[in-house]
N, CA, C and O atoms as a CHARMM CRD file, in Angstrom:
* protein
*
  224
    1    1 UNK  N     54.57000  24.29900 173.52000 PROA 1      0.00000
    2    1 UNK  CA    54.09500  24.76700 172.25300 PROA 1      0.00000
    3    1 UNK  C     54.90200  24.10000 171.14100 PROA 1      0.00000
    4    1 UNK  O     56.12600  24.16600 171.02300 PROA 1      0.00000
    5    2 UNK  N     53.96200  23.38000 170.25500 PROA 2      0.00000
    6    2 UNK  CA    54.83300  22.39300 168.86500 PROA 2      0.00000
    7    2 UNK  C     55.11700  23.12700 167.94700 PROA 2      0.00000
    8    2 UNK  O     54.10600  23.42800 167.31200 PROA 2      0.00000
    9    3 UNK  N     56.24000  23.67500 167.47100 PROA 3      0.00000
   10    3 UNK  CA    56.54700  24.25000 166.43200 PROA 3      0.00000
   11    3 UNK  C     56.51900  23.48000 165.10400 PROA 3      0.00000
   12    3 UNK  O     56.92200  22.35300 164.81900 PROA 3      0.00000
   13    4 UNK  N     55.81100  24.60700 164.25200 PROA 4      0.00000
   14    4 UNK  CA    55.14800  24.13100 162.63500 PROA 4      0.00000
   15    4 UNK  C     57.15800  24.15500 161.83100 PROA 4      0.00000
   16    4 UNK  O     58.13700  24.90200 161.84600 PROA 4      0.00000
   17    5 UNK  N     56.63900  22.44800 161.10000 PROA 5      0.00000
   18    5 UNK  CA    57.76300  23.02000 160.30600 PROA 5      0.00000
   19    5 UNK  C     57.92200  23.62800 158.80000 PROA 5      0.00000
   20    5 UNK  O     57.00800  23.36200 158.01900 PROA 5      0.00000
   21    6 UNK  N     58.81000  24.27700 158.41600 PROA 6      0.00000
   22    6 UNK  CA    58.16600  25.34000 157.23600 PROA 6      0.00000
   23    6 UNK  C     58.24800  24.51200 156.17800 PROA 6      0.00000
   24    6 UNK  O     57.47400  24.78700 155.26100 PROA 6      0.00000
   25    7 UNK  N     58.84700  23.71800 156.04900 PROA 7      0.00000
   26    7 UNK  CA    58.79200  22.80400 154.02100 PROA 7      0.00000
   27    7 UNK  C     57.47200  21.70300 154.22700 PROA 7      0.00000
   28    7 UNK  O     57.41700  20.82200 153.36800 PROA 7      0.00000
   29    8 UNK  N     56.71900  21.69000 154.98200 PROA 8      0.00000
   30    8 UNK  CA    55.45600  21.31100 155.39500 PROA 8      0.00000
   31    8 UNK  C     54.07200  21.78000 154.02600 PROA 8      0.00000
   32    8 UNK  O     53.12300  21.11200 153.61600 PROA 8      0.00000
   33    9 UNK  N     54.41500  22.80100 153.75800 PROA 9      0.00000
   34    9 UNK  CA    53.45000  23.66600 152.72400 PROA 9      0.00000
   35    9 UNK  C     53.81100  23.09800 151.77300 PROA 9      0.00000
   36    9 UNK  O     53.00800  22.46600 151.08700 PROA 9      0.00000
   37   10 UNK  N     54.96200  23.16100 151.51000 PROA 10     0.00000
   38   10 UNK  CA    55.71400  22.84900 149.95600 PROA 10     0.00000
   39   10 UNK  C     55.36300  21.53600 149.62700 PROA 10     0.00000
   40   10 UNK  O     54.84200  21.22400 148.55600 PROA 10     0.00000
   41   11 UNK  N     55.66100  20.70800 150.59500 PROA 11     0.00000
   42   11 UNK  CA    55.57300  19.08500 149.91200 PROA 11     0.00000
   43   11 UNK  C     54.07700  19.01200 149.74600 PROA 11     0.00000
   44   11 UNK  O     53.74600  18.19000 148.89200 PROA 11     0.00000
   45   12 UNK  N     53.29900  19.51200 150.20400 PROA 12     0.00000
   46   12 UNK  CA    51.92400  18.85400 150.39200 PROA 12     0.00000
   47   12 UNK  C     51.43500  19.81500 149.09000 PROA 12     0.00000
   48   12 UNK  O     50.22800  19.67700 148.88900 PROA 12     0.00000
   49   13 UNK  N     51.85500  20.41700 148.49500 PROA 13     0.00000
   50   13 UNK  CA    51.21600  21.44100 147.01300 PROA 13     0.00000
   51   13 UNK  C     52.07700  20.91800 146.33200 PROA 13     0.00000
   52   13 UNK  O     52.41100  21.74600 145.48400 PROA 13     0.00000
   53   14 UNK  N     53.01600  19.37600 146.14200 PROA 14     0.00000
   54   14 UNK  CA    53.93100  19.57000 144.91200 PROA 14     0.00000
   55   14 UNK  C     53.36000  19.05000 143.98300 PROA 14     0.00000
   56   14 UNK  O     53.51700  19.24500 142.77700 PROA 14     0.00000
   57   15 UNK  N     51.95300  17.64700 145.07400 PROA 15     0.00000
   58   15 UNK  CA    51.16700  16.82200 143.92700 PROA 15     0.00000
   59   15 UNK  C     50.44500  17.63400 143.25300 PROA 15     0.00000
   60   15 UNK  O     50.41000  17.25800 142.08100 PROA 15     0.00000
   61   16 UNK  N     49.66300  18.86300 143.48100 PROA 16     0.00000
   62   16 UNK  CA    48.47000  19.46600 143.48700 PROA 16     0.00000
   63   16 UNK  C     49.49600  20.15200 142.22900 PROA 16     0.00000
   64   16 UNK  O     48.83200  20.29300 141.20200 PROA 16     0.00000
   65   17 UNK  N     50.52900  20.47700 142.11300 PROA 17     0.00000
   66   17 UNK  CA    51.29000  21.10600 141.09100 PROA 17     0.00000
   67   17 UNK  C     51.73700  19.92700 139.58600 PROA 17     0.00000
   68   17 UNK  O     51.97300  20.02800 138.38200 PROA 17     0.00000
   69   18 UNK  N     51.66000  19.04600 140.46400 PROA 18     0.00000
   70   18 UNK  CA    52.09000  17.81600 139.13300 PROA 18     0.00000
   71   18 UNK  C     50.67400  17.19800 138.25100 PROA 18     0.00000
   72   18 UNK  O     50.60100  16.63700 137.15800 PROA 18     0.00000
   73   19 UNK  N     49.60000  17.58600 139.28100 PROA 19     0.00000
   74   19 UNK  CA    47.81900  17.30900 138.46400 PROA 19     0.00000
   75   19 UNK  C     47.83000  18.21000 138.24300 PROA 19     0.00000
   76   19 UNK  O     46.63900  18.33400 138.52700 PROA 19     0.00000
   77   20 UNK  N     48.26500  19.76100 137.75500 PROA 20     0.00000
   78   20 UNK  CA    47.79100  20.83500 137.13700 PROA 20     0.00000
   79   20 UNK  C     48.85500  20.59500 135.61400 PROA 20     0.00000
   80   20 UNK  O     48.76400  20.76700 134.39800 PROA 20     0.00000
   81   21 UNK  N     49.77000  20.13500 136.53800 PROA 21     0.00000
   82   21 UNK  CA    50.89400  20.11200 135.05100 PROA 21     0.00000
   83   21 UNK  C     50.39600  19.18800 133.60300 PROA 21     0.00000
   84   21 UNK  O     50.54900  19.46300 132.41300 PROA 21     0.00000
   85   22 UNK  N     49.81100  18.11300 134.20500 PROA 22     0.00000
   86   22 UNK  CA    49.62300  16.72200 133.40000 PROA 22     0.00000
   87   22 UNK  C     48.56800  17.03900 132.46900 PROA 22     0.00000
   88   22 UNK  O     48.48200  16.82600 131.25900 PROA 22     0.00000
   89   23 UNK  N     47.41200  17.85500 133.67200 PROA 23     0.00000
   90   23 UNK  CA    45.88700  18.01700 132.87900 PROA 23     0.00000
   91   23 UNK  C     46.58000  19.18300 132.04000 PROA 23     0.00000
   92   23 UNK  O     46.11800  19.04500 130.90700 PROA 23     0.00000
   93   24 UNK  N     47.21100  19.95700 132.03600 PROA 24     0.00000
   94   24 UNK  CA    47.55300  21.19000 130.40100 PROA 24     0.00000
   95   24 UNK  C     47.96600  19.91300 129.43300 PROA 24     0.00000
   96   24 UNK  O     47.34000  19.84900 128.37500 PROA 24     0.00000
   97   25 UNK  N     48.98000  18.86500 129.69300 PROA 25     0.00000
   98   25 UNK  CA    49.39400  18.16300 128.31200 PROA 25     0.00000
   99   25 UNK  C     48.49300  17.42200 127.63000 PROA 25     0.00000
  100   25 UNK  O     48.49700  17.37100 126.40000 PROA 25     0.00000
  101   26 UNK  N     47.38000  16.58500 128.61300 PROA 26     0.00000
  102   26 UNK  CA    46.20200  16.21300 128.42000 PROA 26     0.00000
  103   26 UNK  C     45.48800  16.29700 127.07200 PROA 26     0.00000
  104   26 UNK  O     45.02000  17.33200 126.59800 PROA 26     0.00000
  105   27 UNK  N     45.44600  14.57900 126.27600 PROA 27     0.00000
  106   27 UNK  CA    44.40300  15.36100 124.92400 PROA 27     0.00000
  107   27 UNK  C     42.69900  15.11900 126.03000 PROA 27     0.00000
  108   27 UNK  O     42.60600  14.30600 126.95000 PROA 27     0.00000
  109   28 UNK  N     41.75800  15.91400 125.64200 PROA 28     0.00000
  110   28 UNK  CA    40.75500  16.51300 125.98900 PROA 28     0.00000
  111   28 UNK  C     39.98100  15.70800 124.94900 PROA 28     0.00000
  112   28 UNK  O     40.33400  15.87300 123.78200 PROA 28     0.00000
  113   29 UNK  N     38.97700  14.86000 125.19200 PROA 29     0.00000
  114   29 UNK  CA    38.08500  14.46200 123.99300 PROA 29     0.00000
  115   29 UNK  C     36.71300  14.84900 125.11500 PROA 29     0.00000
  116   29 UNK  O     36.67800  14.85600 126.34600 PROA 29     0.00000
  117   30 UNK  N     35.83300  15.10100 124.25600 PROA 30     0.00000
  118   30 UNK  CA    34.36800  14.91500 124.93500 PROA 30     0.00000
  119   30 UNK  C     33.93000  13.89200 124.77800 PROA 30     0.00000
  120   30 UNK  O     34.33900  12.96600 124.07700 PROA 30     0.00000
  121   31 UNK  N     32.53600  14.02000 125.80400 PROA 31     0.00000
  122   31 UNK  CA    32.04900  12.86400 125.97700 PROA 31     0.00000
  123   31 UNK  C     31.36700  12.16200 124.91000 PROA 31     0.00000
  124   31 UNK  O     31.59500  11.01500 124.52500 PROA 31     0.00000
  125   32 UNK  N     30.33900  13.13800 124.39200 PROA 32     0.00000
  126   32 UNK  CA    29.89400  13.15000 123.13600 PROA 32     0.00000
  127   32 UNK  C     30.67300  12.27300 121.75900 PROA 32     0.00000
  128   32 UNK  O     30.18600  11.44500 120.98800 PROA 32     0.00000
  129   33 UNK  N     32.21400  12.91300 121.84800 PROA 33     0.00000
  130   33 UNK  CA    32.49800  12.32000 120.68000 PROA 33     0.00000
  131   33 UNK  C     32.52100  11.42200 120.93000 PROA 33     0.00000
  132   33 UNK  O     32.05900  10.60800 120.13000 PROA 33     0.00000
  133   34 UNK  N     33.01400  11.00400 122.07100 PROA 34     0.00000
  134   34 UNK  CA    33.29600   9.18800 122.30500 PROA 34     0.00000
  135   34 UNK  C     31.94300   8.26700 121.85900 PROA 34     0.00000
  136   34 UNK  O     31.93300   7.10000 121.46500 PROA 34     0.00000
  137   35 UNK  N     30.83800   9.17200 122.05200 PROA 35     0.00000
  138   35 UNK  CA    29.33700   8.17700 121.93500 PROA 35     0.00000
  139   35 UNK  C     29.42500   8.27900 120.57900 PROA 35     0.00000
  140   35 UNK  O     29.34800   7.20000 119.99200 PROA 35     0.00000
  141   36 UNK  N     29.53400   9.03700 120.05400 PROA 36     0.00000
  142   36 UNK  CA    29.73500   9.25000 118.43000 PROA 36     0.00000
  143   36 UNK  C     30.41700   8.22700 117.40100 PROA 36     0.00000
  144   36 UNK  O     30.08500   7.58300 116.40600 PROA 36     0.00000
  145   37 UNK  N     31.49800   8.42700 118.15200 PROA 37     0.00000
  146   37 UNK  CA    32.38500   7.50000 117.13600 PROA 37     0.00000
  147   37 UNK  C     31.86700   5.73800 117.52700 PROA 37     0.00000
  148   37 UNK  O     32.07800   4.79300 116.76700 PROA 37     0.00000
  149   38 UNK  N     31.17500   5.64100 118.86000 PROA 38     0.00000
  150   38 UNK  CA    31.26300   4.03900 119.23100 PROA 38     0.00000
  151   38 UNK  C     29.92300   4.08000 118.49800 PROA 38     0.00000
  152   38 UNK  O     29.73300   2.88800 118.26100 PROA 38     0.00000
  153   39 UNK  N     29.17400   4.56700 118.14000 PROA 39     0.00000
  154   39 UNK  CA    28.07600   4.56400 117.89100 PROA 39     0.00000
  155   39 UNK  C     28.19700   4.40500 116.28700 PROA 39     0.00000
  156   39 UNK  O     27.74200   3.43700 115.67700 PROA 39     0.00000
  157   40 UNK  N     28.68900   5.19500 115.85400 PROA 40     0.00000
  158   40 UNK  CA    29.38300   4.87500 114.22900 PROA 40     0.00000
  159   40 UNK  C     30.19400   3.70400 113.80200 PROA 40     0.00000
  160   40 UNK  O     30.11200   3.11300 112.72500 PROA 40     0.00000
  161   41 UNK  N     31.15900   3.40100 115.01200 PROA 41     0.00000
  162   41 UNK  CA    31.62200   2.56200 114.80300 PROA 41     0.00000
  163   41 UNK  C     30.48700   0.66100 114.55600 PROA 41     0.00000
  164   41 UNK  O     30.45300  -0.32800 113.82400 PROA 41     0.00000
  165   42 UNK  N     29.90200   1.16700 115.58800 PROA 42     0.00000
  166   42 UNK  CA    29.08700  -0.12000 115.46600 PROA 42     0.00000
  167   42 UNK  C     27.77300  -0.04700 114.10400 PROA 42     0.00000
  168   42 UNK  O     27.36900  -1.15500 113.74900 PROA 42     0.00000
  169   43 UNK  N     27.35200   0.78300 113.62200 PROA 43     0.00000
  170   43 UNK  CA    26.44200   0.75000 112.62000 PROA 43     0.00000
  171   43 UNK  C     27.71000   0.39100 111.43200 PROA 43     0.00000
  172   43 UNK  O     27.14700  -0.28900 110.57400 PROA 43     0.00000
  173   44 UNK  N     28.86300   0.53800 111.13000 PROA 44     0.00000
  174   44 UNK  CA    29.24700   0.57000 109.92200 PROA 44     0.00000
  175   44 UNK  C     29.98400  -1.14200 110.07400 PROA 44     0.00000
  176   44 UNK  O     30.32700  -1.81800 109.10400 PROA 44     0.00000
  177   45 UNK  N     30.09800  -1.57200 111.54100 PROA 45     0.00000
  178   45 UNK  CA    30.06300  -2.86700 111.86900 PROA 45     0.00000
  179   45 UNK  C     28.86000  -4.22600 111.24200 PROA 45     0.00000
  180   45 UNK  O     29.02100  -5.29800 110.65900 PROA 45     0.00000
  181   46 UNK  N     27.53600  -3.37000 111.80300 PROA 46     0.00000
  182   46 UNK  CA    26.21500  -3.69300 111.50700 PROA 46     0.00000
  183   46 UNK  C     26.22000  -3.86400 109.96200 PROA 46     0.00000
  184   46 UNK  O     26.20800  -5.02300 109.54600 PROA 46     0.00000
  185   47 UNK  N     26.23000  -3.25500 109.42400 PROA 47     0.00000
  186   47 UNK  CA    26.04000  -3.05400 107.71200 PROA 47     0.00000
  187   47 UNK  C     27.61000  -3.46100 107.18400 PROA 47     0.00000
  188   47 UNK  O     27.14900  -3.78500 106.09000 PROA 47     0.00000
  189   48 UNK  N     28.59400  -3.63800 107.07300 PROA 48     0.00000
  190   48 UNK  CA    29.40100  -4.56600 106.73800 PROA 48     0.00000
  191   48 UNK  C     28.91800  -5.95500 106.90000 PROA 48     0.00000
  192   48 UNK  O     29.31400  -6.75400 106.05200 PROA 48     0.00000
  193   49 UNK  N     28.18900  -6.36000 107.77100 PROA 49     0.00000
  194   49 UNK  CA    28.13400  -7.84300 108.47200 PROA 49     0.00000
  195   49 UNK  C     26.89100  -8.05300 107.03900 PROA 49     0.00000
  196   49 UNK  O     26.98400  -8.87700 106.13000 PROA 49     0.00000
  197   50 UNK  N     26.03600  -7.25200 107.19700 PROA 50     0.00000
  198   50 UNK  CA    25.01300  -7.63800 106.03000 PROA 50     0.00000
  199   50 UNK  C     25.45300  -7.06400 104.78900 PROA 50     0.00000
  200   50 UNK  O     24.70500  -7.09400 103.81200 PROA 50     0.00000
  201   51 UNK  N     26.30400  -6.67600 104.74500 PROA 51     0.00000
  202   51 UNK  CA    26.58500  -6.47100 102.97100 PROA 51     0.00000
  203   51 UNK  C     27.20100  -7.72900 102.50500 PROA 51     0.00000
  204   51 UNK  O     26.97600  -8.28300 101.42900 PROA 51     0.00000
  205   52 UNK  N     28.18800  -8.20400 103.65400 PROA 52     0.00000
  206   52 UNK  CA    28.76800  -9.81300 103.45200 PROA 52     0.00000
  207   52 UNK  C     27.83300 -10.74600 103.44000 PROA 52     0.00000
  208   52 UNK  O     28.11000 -11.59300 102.59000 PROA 52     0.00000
  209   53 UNK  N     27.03100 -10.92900 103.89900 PROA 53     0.00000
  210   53 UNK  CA    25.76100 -12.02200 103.83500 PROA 53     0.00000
  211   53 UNK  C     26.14300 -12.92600 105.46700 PROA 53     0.00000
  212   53 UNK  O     25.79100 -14.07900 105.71700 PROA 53     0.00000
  213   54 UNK  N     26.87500 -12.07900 106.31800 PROA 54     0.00000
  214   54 UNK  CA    26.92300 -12.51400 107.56800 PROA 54     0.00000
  215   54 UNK  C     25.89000 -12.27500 108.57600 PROA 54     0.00000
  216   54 UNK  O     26.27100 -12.38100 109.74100 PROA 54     0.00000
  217   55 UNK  N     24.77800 -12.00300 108.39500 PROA 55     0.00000
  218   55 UNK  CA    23.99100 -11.15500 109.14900 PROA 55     0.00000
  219   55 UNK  C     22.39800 -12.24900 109.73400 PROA 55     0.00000
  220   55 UNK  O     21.40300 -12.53200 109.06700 PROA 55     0.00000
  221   56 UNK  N     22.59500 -12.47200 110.58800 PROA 56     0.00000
  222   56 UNK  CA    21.76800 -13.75300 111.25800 PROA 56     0.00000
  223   56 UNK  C     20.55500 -13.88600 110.73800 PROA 56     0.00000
  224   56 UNK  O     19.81300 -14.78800 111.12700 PROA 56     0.00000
């Protein structure tokens, strides 16, 4: 009969404790904003290019 050894539990929950730690410090953006801002970003790209007279 193989005896279990006991710090067996511990090591294997320390990662599972260091991805709970990280995701609380975590900034949180949605997905949304991200489409938002790239999406803004490129129209005010768009219309700069033709206010300069760069615009094909």
């Amino acid at each position: 009969m193989a005896q279990k050894k006991e710090g067996s539990g511990l090591m294997s929950s320390a990662g599972l404790m260091r991805y709970y730690d990280s995701e609380e410090t975590a900034v949180l953006i949605e997905p949304k904003t991200v489409v938002t801002i790239a999406v803004l970003s490129g129209l005010a790209v768009l219309v700069l290019n033709a206010s300069y007279g760069i615009w094909p």
